[in-house]
N, C-alpha and C positions, 0 to 999 in steps of 0.2 A: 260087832266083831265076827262072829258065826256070819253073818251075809258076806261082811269081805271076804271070809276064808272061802266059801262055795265061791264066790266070783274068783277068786285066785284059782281054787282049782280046774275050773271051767276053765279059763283063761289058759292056764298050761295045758290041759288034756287039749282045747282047739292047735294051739300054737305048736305042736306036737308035728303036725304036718301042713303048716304054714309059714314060708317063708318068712326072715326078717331083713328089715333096713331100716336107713332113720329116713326111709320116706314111704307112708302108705299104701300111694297110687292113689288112686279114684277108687272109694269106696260107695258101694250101690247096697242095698235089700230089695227084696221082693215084695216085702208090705209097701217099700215107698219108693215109689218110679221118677217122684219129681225134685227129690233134690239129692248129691252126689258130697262127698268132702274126702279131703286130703289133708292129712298130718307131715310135718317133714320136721325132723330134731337134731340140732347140734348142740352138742356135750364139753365144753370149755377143761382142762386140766381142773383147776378148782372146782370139777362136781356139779357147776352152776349149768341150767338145759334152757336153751331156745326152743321154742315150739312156733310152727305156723302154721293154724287152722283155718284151712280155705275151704266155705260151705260156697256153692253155686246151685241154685235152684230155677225151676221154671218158670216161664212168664206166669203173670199170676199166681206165683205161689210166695211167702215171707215167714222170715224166723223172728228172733225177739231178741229185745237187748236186756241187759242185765235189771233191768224193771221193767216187764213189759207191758206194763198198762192195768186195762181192763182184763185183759184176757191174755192167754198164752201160758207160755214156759220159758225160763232166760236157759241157754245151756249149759251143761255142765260135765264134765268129766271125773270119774270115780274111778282115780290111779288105785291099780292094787298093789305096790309099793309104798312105804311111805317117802314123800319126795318131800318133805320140807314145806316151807309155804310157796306158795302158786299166786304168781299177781297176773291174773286176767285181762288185758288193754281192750277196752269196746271203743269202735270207732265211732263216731256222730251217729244215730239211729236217724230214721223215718218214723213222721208218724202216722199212723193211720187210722182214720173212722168210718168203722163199717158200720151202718146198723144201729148208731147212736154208741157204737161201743168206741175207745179210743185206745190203742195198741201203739206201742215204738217197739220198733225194729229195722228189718234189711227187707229187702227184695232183689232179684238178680243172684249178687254176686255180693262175699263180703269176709274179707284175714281180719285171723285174729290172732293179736300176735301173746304168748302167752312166758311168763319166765317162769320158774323151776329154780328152786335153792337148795343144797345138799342132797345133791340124788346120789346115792352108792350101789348105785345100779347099773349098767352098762344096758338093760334091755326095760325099756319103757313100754307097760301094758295097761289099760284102763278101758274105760268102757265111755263115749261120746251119749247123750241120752239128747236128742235135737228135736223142739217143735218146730213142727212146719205147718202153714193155715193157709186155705183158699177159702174156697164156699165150707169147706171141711178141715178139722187138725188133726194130723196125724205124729204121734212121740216115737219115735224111731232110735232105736238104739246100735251106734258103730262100737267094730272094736277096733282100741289100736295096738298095734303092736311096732313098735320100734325099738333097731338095733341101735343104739348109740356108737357103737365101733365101726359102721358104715360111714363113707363120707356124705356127703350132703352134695345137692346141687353145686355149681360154681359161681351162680349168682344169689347163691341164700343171704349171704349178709346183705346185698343189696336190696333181693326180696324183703327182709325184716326191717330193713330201715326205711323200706317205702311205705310198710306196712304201720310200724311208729308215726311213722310222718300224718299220718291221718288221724290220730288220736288225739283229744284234746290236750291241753299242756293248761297248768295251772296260772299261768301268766298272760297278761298282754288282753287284746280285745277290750277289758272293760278297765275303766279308772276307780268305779264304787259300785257298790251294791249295801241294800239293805233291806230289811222283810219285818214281815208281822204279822199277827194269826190273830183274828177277831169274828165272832159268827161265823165259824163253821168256815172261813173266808183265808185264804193265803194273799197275801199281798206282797209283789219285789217289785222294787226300783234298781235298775240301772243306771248308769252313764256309760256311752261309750268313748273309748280312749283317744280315740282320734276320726274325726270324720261324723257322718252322721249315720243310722242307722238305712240300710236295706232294705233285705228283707230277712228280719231276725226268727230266732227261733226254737226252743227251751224243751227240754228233756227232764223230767225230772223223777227222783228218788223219793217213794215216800219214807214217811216213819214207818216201822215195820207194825200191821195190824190194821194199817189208813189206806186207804185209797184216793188220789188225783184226780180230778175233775177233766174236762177240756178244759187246757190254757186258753185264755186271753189276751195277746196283745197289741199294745197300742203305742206308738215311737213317734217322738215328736223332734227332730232333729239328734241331738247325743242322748235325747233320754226317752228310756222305755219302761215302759209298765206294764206288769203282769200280773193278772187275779183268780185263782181258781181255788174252784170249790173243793172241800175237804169230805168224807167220811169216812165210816169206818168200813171193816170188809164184808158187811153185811146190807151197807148201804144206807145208814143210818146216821143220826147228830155226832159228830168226832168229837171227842175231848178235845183239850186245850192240848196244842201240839206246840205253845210256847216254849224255849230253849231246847227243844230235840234239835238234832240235826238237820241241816238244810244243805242236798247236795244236788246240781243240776248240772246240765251242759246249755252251754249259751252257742249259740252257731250265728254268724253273719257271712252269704256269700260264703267263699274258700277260708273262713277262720273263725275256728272254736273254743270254748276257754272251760273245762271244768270248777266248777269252783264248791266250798263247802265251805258254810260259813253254819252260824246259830238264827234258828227262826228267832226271832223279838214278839215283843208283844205290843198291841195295838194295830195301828196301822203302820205299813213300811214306809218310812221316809229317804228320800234320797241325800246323799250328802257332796254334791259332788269337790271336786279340788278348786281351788280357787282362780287359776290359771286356765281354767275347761271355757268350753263354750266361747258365746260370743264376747268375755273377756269385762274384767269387773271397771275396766274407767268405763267402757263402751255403756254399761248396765248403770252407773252411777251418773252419766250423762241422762241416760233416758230417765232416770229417777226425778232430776233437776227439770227436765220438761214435764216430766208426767203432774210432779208438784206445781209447776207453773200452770201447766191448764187446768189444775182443777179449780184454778179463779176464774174459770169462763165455763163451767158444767153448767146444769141444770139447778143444780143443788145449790149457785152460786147466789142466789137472792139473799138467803139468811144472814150469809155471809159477808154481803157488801155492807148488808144493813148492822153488822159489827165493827165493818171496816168505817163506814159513814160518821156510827155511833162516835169511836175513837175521832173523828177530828171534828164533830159538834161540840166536845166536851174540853176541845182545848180551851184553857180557861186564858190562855193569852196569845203572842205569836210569837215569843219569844224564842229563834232557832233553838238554842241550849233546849228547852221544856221539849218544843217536837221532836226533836232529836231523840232524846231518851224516851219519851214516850210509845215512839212508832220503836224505840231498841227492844224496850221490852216487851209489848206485844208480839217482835219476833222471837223473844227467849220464847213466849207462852207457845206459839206454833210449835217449836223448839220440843221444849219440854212434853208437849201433847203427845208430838212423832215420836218420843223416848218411850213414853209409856207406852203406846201402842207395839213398840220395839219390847218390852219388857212384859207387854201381855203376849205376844204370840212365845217370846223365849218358851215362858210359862206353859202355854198352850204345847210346843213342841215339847217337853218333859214330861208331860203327862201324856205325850200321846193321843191328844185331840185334835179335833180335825181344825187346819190352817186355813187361813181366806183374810181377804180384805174384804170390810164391814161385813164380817162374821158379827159381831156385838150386836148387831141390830137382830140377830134369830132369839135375843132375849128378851122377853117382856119384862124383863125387872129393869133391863138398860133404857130400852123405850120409855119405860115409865118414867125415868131420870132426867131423859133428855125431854121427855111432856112438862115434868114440872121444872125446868131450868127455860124453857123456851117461854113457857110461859110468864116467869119472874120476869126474864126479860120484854115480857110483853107490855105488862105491866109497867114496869121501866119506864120505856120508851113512849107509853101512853103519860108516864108523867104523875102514876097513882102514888108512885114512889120512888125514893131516891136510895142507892148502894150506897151507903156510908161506913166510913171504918168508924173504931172509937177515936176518940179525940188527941188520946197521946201518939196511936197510929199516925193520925194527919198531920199531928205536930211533928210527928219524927222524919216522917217522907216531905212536910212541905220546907222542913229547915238543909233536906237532903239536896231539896232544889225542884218541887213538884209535888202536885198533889194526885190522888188518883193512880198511881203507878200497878195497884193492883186488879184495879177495872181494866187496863188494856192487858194485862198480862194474861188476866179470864177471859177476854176477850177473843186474843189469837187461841189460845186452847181451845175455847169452844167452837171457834171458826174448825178446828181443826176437825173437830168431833163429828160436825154437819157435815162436811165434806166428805165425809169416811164412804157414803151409801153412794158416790159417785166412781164410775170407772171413768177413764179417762185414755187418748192414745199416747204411749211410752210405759203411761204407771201402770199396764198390766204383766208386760215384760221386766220391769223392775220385782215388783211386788213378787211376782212368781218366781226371780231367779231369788231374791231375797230368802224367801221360806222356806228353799231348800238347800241353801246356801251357809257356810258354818257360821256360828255366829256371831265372831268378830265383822264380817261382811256384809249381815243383815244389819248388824247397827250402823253401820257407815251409809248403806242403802236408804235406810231411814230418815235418818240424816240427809241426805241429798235429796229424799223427797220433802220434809221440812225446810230447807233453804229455799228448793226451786217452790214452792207456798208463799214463802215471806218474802220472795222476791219486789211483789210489791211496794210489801210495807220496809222493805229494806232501801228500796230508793225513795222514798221519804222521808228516811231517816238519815239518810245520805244529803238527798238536796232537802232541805225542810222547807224551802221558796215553794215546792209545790202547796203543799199544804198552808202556806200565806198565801197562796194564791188566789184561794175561795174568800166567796163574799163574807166581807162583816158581822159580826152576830148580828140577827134583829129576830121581828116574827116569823120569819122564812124557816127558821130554823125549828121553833116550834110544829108548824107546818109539817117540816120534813119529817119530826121525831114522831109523827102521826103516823104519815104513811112507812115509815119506818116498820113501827109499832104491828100496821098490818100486815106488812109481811111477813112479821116473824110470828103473829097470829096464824098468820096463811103455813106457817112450818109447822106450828102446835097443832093445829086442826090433821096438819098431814101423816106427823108421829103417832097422834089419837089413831086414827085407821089404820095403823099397822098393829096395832093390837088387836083388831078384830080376828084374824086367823086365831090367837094364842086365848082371846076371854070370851070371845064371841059379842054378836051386837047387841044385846040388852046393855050386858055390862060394861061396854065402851061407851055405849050411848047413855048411862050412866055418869062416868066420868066424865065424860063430855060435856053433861050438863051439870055436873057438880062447878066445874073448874069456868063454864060461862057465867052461870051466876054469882061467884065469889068476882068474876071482873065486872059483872056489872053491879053487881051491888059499890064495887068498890069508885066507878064509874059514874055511879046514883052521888055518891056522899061528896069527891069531887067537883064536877061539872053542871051539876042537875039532872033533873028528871029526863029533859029535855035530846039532851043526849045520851041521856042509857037509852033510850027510843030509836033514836039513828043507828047508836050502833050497837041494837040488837039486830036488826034490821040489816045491816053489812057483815054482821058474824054469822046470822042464819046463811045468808046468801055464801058466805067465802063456806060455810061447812059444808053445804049443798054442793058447791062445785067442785069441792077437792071431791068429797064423797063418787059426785061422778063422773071425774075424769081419774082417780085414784083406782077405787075402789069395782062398779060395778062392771061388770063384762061385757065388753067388747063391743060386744053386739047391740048393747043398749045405751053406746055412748054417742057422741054428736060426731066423733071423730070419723068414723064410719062404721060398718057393718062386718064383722070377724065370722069369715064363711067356713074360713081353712075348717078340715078335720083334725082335730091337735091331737096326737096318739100320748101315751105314757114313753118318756125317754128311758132306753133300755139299751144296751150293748148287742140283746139277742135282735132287737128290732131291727137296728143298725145291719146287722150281719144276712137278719133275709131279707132286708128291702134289697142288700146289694146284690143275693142271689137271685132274686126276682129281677133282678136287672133296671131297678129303681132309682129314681134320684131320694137324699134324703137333705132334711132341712131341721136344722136341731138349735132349738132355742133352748138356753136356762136363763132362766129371770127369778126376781124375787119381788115381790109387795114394794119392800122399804128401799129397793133399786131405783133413783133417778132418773138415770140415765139407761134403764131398763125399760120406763114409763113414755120418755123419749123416743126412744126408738120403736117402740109402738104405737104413736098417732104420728107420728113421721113418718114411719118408712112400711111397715109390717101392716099397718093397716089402708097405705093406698092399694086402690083399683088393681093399680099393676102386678103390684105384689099378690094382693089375694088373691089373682088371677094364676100367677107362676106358679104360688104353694097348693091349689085346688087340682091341677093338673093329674091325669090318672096316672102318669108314672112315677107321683112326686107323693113321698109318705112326708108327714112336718111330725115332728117328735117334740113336746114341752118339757121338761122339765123343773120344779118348783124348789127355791131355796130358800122361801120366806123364812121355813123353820128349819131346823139342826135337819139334815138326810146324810145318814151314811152315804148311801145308793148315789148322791148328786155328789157328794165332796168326792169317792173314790173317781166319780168320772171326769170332775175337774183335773183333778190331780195327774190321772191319767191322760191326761194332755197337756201336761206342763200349767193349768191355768191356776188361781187361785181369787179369783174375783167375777163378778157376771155386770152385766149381761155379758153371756158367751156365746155364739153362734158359730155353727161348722157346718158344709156340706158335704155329702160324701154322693157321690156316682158314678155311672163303667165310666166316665174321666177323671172323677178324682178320688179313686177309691181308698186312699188313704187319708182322704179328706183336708179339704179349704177352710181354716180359719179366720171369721172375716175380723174386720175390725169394729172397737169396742161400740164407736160410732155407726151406724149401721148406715150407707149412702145407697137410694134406690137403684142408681142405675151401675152399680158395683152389683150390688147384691145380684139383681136381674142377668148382670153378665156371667156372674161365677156361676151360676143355677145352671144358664144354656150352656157353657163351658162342660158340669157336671156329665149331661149326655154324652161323653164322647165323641168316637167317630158313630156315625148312623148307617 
């Protein structure tokens, strides 16, 4: 109170022999030579004041916007009058990093256009307090003084409304947005409204007490992702900033959109509208392929050898019997894709991190799918037979059929194997899926379960095919051997992905618990004669999964892994491109197929090792065997939600090339020289 009153009387003793008007002029000081401002105010009948605050400063010199970062001052004016509330309009800031510090504000030139409510005053006086920064800051204090019974310029309305026109508007630009606060960590998702993103670009307010990091982001056609680091104003661990206010400016090109929503908690998921994007029949099309190929992956062995199992055990050839039999092995597909529909639901409610064959980063899931692959190993070797009870059989074989629930497990399990495979289409399904509302992801689901059971669905359609195979006899014995081994060849593969989560004692442990309960079971069986053979063919398949699974790179037959593999990081990403580098970003995982694939295919020929070894060429790994914040956020942040992932970024693609899930060498080879630019 006593401070306003000395500035009021200050104010009147200056103004005493200081002209008035409702326009300033060009105001200068003597402490600061480099930057100038001018006030100009119209006074409406209703008491309500227009102001327009024009600051012009010198090249290299900037003021600050209403948060100014790291450093600075936002401006401010201290009416000595009381005028009611004061709504300030900031136009889109700059932002700048000097010195590792990061500032938003102006340079040049920059109105602010400001409103006034209940003034009953005719003569507006207050004091401008303005930082201004170069190599040096200087806090500079104007005064104003305006006559409101002066008229104004003749183009002042037009001035104010050119000067509005550049402020953000709460609308338009984006269709969603959504945020979350986890480790010290901000996380927003966008969609943009229409079009794909530019070159975007985020201003943000913190909670008062926090300090903002450097933004991060990364725009992958309509959706953008932003991550920055939080503390406090000391520079220190930040509280949980969950449910505070979340206010930013979003700028693309000439259009801005203020917006102010609630931080969340966890991570930010995006939710976009269901009309957005590449359009939901276009995504449930690629669902239906993405499910069809994944009967021709890597991962596809186990699988056939379920689909095979199902037509050895037809106990006749009766259409009616194949018919329902191959029906319902497609409900079990069916139903698998549900649950899986109904685990990610889950997963997004709690806030945990989303992906396709996520399940496999669990050693309790592994160990389920060890001991079911194995049962079935067994099986199929003939040590033992799945039998219901008896009234079961009597009720399903008076239904019209026996066994109905061996194919049903069947497709379900088919379904489960398949999961650690990516495939081209199911990356773009799956991904629009997870962030897509959830009446959509089930339908998605859903159409990747159909395009699955496409096979067994035309089998079930024409059942001639399956009368088509040979007669029962010993062939078929034969076959439920080699069967047998390959879903051996899957247990031995599932075992080694537990090695990261128990380590090799205690896998090699299980391992040999679970080989000799088969051979013992083998011994009592067959004879002696053959637990000797095939101990003999199980050391040997555990030996090679071992070394084409497991050991690195460099010590496999496939060839010799030269590349430098750095740790994958966003900051890497950002100085290999300042160094004017190419970059080359793999994420894989252990229990990845089609990750293992494309590493003695493509990643480890000559050619390849050759392009990624180059000096101007950094290669970044990334590991998703087990749960990573640090890999899920940067999937995410690129629309992905499955790996293998591969992207290049360089002075040609500096927003970077996402290759396909498939990796083809002389694609890869292409995008990489591409990457260079011009030269």
């Amino acid at each position: 109170m006593f401070r306003s009153f000395i500035m009021a009387l200050i104010l009147t003793l200056f103004t005493l022999s200081t002209s008035q008007a409702a326009d300033t002029g060009w105001l200068t000081t003597p402490d600061n030579s480099h930057a100038k401002v001018r006030a100009i105010a119209q006074k409406s009948p209703a008491g309500d004041v227009k102001v327009l605050l024009e600051v012009q400063l010198e090249s290299g010199w900037k003021t600050y916007w209403r948060s100014p970062g790291e450093g600075g001052v936002a401006p401010e004016i201290n009416w000595s009058q009381d005028v009611g509330a004061m709504t300030w309009h900031w136009p889109s800031p700059s932002a700048f990093d000097v010195a590792g510090i990061h500032t938003q504000g102006y340079d040049k030139q920059v109105v602010f256009p400001i409103e006034l409510s209940a003034v009953h005053t005719d003569r507006l006086m207050g004091v401008l307090t303005l930082s201004t920064c170069s190599n040096v800051c200087i806090l500079t204090d104007y005064t104003l003084d305006l006559d409101l019974t002066e008229p104004v310029p003749a183009d002042f309305e037009w001035q104010y409304n050119q000067a509005m026109s550049k402020i953000p508007v709460g609308t338009g630009l984006i269709s969603s947005v959504s945020s979350g606060y986890n480790n010290s960590q901000l996380t927003i998702s966008l969609q943009k409204e229409q079009g794909a993103w530019v070159n975007p670009n985020i201003y943000l307010d913190p909670p008062e007490g926090m300090l903002y990091g450097i933004p991060k982001l990364n725009h992958q056609d309509k959706n953008l992702f932003v991550t920055v680091d939080v503390t406090d104003d000391w520079g220190d661990a930040a509280g949980d900033i969950s449910g505070k206010m979340l206010s930013f400016v979003i700028t693309d090109q000439d259009s801005s959109r203020q917006v102010n929503d609630t931080i969340g908690h966890g991570k930010g998921e995006l939710t976009p509208p269901s009309n957005s994007g590449i359009g939901l029949w276009s995504i449930l099309a690629f669902a239906l392929l993405g499910g069809l190929i994944l009967n021709l992956m890597p991962c596809v062995l186990p699988v056939l050898a379920m689909k095979m199992g199902s037509i050895l055990h037809l106990e006749n050839r009766d259409k009616k019997v194949i018919r329902k039999q191959f029906s319902v092995s497609v409900l079990g597909i069916l139903v698998s894709f549900w649950a899986l529909a109904l685990f990610m639901t889950g997963l997004r409610y709690s806030q945990e991190a989303l992906g396709w064959g996520i399940q496999f980063q669990s050693p309790w899931f592994i160990g389920f799918m060890v001991l079911v692959t194995a049962i079935f190993t067994a099986n199929l070797f003939g040590l033992f037979e799945l039998r219901l009870s008896s009234n079961m059989n009597t009720k399903m074989a008076t239904a019209g059929g026996q066994g109905y629930s061996r194919h049903f497990w069947e497709g379900a399990f088919a379904t489960l194997l398949a999961t650690p495979c990516s495939a081209p289409f199911l990356g773009t399904a799956v991904a629009y899926a997870l962030i897509a509302p959830l009446n959509e992801l089930w339908l998605i689901f859903t159409a990747l379960g159909i395009g699955m059971s496409l096979p067994w669905i035309l089998v079930a359609i024409f059942p001639s095919i399956a009368k088509a195979l040979p007669k029962p006899g010993k062939w078929m014995n034969r076959l439920r051997v080699v069967l047998g081994f390959m879903m051996l060849l899957s247990s031995i593969w599932l075992i080694t992905l537990l090695i990261p989560h128990l380590g090799m004692p205690i896998v090699m442990a299980i391992f040999g618990v679970i080989a000799l309960l088969l051979l013992l079971a083998i011994a009592r069986h067959y004879g002696k004669k053959t637990v000797f053979i095939s101990a003999i063919i199980a050391l040997f398949l555990a030996g090679s999964t071992y070394l084409f699974v497991e050991q690195p790179a460099s010590q496999t037959l496939a060839g010799q892994d030269s590349i430098d593999w750095q740790p994958l990081s966003e900051e890497a990403i950002h100085q290999a491109l300042a160094d004017n580098k190419r970059v080359f970003v793999d994420v894989t995982a252990d229990w990845c197929v089609t990750c293992k694939a494309n590493k003695y295919n493509v990643l480890l020929r000559d050619e390849i090792q050759a392009a990624l070894s180059a000096p101007d060429v950094v290669a970044l790994r990334g590991d998703w065997t087990k749960p990573s914040d640090k890999i899920t956020l940067f999937l995410k942040q690129r629309g992905q939600v499955a790996v293998p992932f591969n992207q290049v970024y360089g002075p040609g693609h500096k927003d970077g090339v996402v290759l396909p899930p498939i990796l083809n060498k002389d694609s890869t080879l292409t995008v990489l020289s591409e990457a260079k630019g011009a030269q």
